[in-house]
N, C-alpha and C positions, 0 to 999 in steps of 0.2 A: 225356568220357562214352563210353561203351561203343557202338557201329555195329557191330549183325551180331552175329556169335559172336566173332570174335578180332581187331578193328580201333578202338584210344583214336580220337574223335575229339576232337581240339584247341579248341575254342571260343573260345580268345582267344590263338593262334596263338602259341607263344611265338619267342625270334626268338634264331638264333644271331649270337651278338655279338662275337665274337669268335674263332680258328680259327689251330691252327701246326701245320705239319708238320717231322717229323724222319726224313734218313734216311741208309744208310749209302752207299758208294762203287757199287753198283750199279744202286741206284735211280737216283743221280747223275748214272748214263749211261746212261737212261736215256730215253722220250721226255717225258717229264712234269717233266725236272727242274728248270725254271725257276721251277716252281711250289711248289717245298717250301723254309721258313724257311730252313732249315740241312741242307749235306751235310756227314757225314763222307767225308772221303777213303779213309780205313782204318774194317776192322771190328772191332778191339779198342778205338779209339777212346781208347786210350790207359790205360785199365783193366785192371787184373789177372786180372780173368775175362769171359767171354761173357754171361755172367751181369749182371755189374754196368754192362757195356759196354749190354743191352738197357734197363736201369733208368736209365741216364743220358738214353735218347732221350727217355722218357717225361716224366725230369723235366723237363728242355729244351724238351717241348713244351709241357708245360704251365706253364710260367713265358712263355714266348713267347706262350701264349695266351691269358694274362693279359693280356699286354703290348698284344695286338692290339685287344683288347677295353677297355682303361682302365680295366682294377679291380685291387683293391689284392688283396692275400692274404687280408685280414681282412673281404672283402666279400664272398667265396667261403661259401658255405654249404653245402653238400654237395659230395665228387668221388666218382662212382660209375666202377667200370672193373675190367677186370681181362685177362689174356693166356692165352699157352698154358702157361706153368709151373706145376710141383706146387704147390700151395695157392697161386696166382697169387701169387707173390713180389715180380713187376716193380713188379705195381700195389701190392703193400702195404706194399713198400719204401718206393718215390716217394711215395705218400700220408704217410706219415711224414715225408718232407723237406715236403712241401704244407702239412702242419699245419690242413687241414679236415675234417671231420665225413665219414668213409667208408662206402661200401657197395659191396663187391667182388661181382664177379659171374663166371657161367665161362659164355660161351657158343660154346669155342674162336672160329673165324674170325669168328663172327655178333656179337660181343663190341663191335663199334663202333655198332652198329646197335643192340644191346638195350640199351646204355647212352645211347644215345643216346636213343633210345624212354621209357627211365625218366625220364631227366632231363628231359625232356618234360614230361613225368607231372607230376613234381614239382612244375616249373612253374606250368604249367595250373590245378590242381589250388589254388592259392596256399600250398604247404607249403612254398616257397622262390622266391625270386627272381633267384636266381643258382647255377646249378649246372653244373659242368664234368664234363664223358663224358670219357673217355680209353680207350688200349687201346695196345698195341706188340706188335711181333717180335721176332726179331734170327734168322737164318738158322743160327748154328753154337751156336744154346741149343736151336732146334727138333730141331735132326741129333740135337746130344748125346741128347736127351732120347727122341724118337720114332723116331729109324733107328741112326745110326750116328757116332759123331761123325766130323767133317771130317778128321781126320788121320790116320782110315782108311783114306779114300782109295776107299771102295766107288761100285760104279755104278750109275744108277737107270734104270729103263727111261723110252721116252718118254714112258708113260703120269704120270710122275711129276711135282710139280708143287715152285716153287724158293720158300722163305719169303722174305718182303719183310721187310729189315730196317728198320726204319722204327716212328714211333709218331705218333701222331693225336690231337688234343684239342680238344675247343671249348665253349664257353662259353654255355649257355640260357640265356636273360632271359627275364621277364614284359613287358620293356618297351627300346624301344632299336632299333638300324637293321641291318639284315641279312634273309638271310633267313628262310625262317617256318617252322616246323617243323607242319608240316598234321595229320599224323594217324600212325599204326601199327599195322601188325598185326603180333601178335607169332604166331609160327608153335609148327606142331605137331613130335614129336618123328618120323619118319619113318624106315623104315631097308626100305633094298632089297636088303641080305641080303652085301654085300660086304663081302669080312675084308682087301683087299690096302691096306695105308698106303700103297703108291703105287699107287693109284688114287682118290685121295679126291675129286677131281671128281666121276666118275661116281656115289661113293658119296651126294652131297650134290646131286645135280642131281634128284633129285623133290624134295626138300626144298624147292625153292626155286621149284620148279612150283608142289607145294603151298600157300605161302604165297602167290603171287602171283593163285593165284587165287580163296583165301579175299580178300584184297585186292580184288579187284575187284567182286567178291562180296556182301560189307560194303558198299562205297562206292557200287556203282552205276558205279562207272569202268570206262571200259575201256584199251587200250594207248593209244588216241587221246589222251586227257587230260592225255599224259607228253611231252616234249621227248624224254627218253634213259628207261629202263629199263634200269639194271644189277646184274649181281650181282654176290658178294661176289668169290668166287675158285674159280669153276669151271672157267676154261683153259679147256686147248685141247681138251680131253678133256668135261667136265662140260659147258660150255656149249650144243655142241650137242645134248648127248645133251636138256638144259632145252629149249630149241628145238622139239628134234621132238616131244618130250611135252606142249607146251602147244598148237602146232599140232594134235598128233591129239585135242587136250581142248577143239579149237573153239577155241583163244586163238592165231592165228597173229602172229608177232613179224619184224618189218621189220628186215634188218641195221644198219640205220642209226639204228633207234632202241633193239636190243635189244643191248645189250653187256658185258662184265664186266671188272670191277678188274684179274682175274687176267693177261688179255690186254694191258691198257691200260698198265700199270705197268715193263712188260717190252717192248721189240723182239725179238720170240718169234724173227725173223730174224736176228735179229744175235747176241744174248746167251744163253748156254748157261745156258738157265733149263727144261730140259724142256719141259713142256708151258705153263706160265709161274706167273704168282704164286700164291704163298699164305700163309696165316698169317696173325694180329689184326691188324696194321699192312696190310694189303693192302686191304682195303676202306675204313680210314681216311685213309690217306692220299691214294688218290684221291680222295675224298668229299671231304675237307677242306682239302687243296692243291690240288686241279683242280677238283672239278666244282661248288663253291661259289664258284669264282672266274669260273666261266665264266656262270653265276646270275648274281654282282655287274656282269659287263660286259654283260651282259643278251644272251649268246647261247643260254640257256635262263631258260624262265620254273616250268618244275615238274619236278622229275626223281622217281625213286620209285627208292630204294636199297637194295636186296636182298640182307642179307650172310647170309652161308653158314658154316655148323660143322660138322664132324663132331667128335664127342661119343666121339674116341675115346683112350683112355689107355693108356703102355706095359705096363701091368698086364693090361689088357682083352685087347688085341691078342695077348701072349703066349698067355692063359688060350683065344683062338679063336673070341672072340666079331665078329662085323660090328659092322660102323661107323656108329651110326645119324648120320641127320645133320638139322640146323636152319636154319631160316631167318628172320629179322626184317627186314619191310620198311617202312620211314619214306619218308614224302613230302613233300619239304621243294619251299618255292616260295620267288617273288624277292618279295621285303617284302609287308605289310599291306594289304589291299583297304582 
């Protein structure tokens, strides 16, 4: 049911049931990497193109995520998902190897989160009883596509942030043991007027103000409610600029409970990742190799996952337009009251 202006509330909490992550030789060494199914060590991954190398993570994880979960292919009833590529390819490729009932979506980075949100939906709703979210990267299809490609050799300034190769899937039930997919607000379209691709943090950091505090908003919650609050992938750059903007909006945020994918996924110290991650796989695969494992060992009990887009394409960017950017933020808790 609808709370507020822009927040589904869940009424019979659906539960994720299952969850895999995939990802490339980066993430790997990465601080998070114990926690993902499967690393490649290379990022061709053994495939003829960047391209198909990205489409393989996806399929991978979502067969892993079957597997996590105990359901067969044919028990699958919708997979909603989709990435950064032109007419999302990765996702409608892999849905083709999947062989279930599709619905692709474009919400760049925020794409784990609105798929996840829908699949919710779906849910809840009783239109399905099993429906998997998905979403991926790959780090040398985003260059190709949005800057430069890799064997260029071009340099980004710090303000710029590094695509997580990586892809994310998991598994909504009606019914089943995990945790609970609480509620959603799905965010507004926002744009602070930025044209620089490397500065997509700053460009997506009211976005995600925005949303969080329609969120709060709706629910009646405030940051107290939450274990962690993170966002998708605003670095090192977006995040605080999100910070000081909901601090001067009256919603002051605790470093310890306020943090984002972008930063977590990457040792910003160690790994020449600019300002650090980005890209569809950057909020998934946190979300879905870390911070739902950290749920199941019961060192959080509610987190509220905030992922970020900007809404922008190499068409737009030439032609001179800003960057608008999105946000979707899900609140998933540790099992069934």
């Amino acid at each position: 049911m609808l709370r507020g202006k822009q927040t589904w509330w869940f009424d019979n909490k659906p539960v994720i049931i299952g969850t895999a992550t995939v990802v490339g030789p980066d993430e790997g060494d990465g601080p998070l990497a114990a926690d993902f199914d499967l690393v490649h060590p290379e990022l061709d991954m053994q495939q003829k193109s960047w391209e198909k190398a990205e489409r393989l993570l996806l399929e991978q994880a979502s067969e892993f995520a079957l597997q996590n979960a105990k359901l067969e292919r044919s028990q699958l009833e919708f997979y909603i998902g989709g990435d950064l590529m032109n007419q999302i390819i990765s996702n409608s490729f892999a849905a083709r190897s999947l062989g279930a009932p599709y619905l692709g979506v474009f919400g760049a980075c925020s794409t784990s989160m609105e798929s996840l949100a829908l699949a919710s939906q779906l849910v809840d709703s009783g239109a399905a009883t099993h429906v998997m979210a998905g979403t991926c990267s790959h780090n040398c299809t985003a260059e190709k596509q949005f800057r430069y490609p890799t064997e260029y050799g071009s340099q980004k300034p710090p303000t710029a942030q590094y695509t997580v190769t990586g892809a994310g899937a998991a598994v909504v039930a009606a019914t089943g043991e995990g945790p609970v997919v609480e509620c959603a607000t799905i965010g507004k379209v926002v744009d602070l007027g930025i044209t620089d691709p490397f500065n997509m943090g700053a460009a997506m950091a009211p976005a995600a103000v925005d949303t969080i505090q329609a969120h709060f908003n709706d629910t009646g919650r405030s940051p107290g409610d939450y274990d962690l609050i993170v966002t998708g992938d605003l670095a090192g750059v977006g995040h605080p600029i999100a910070k000081d903007l909901l601090k001067q909006n009256g919603v002051p945020m605790d470093n310890t409970l306020f943090m984002d994918c972008g930063l977590m996924v990457y040792d910003v110290q160690k790994q020449k990742v600019q300002a650090g991650g980005s890209g569809c796989g950057c909020s998934a695969v946190v979300t879905y190799g870390h911070l739902l494992k950290r749920i199941q060992k019961g060192e959080l009990k509610r987190i509220l996952v905030v992922a970020t887009g900007a809404l922008l394409s190499p068409l737009s960017f030439q032609q001179g337009e800003s960057i608008p950017g999105i946000a979707h933020a899900v609140a998933i808790a540790a099992g069934k009251e």
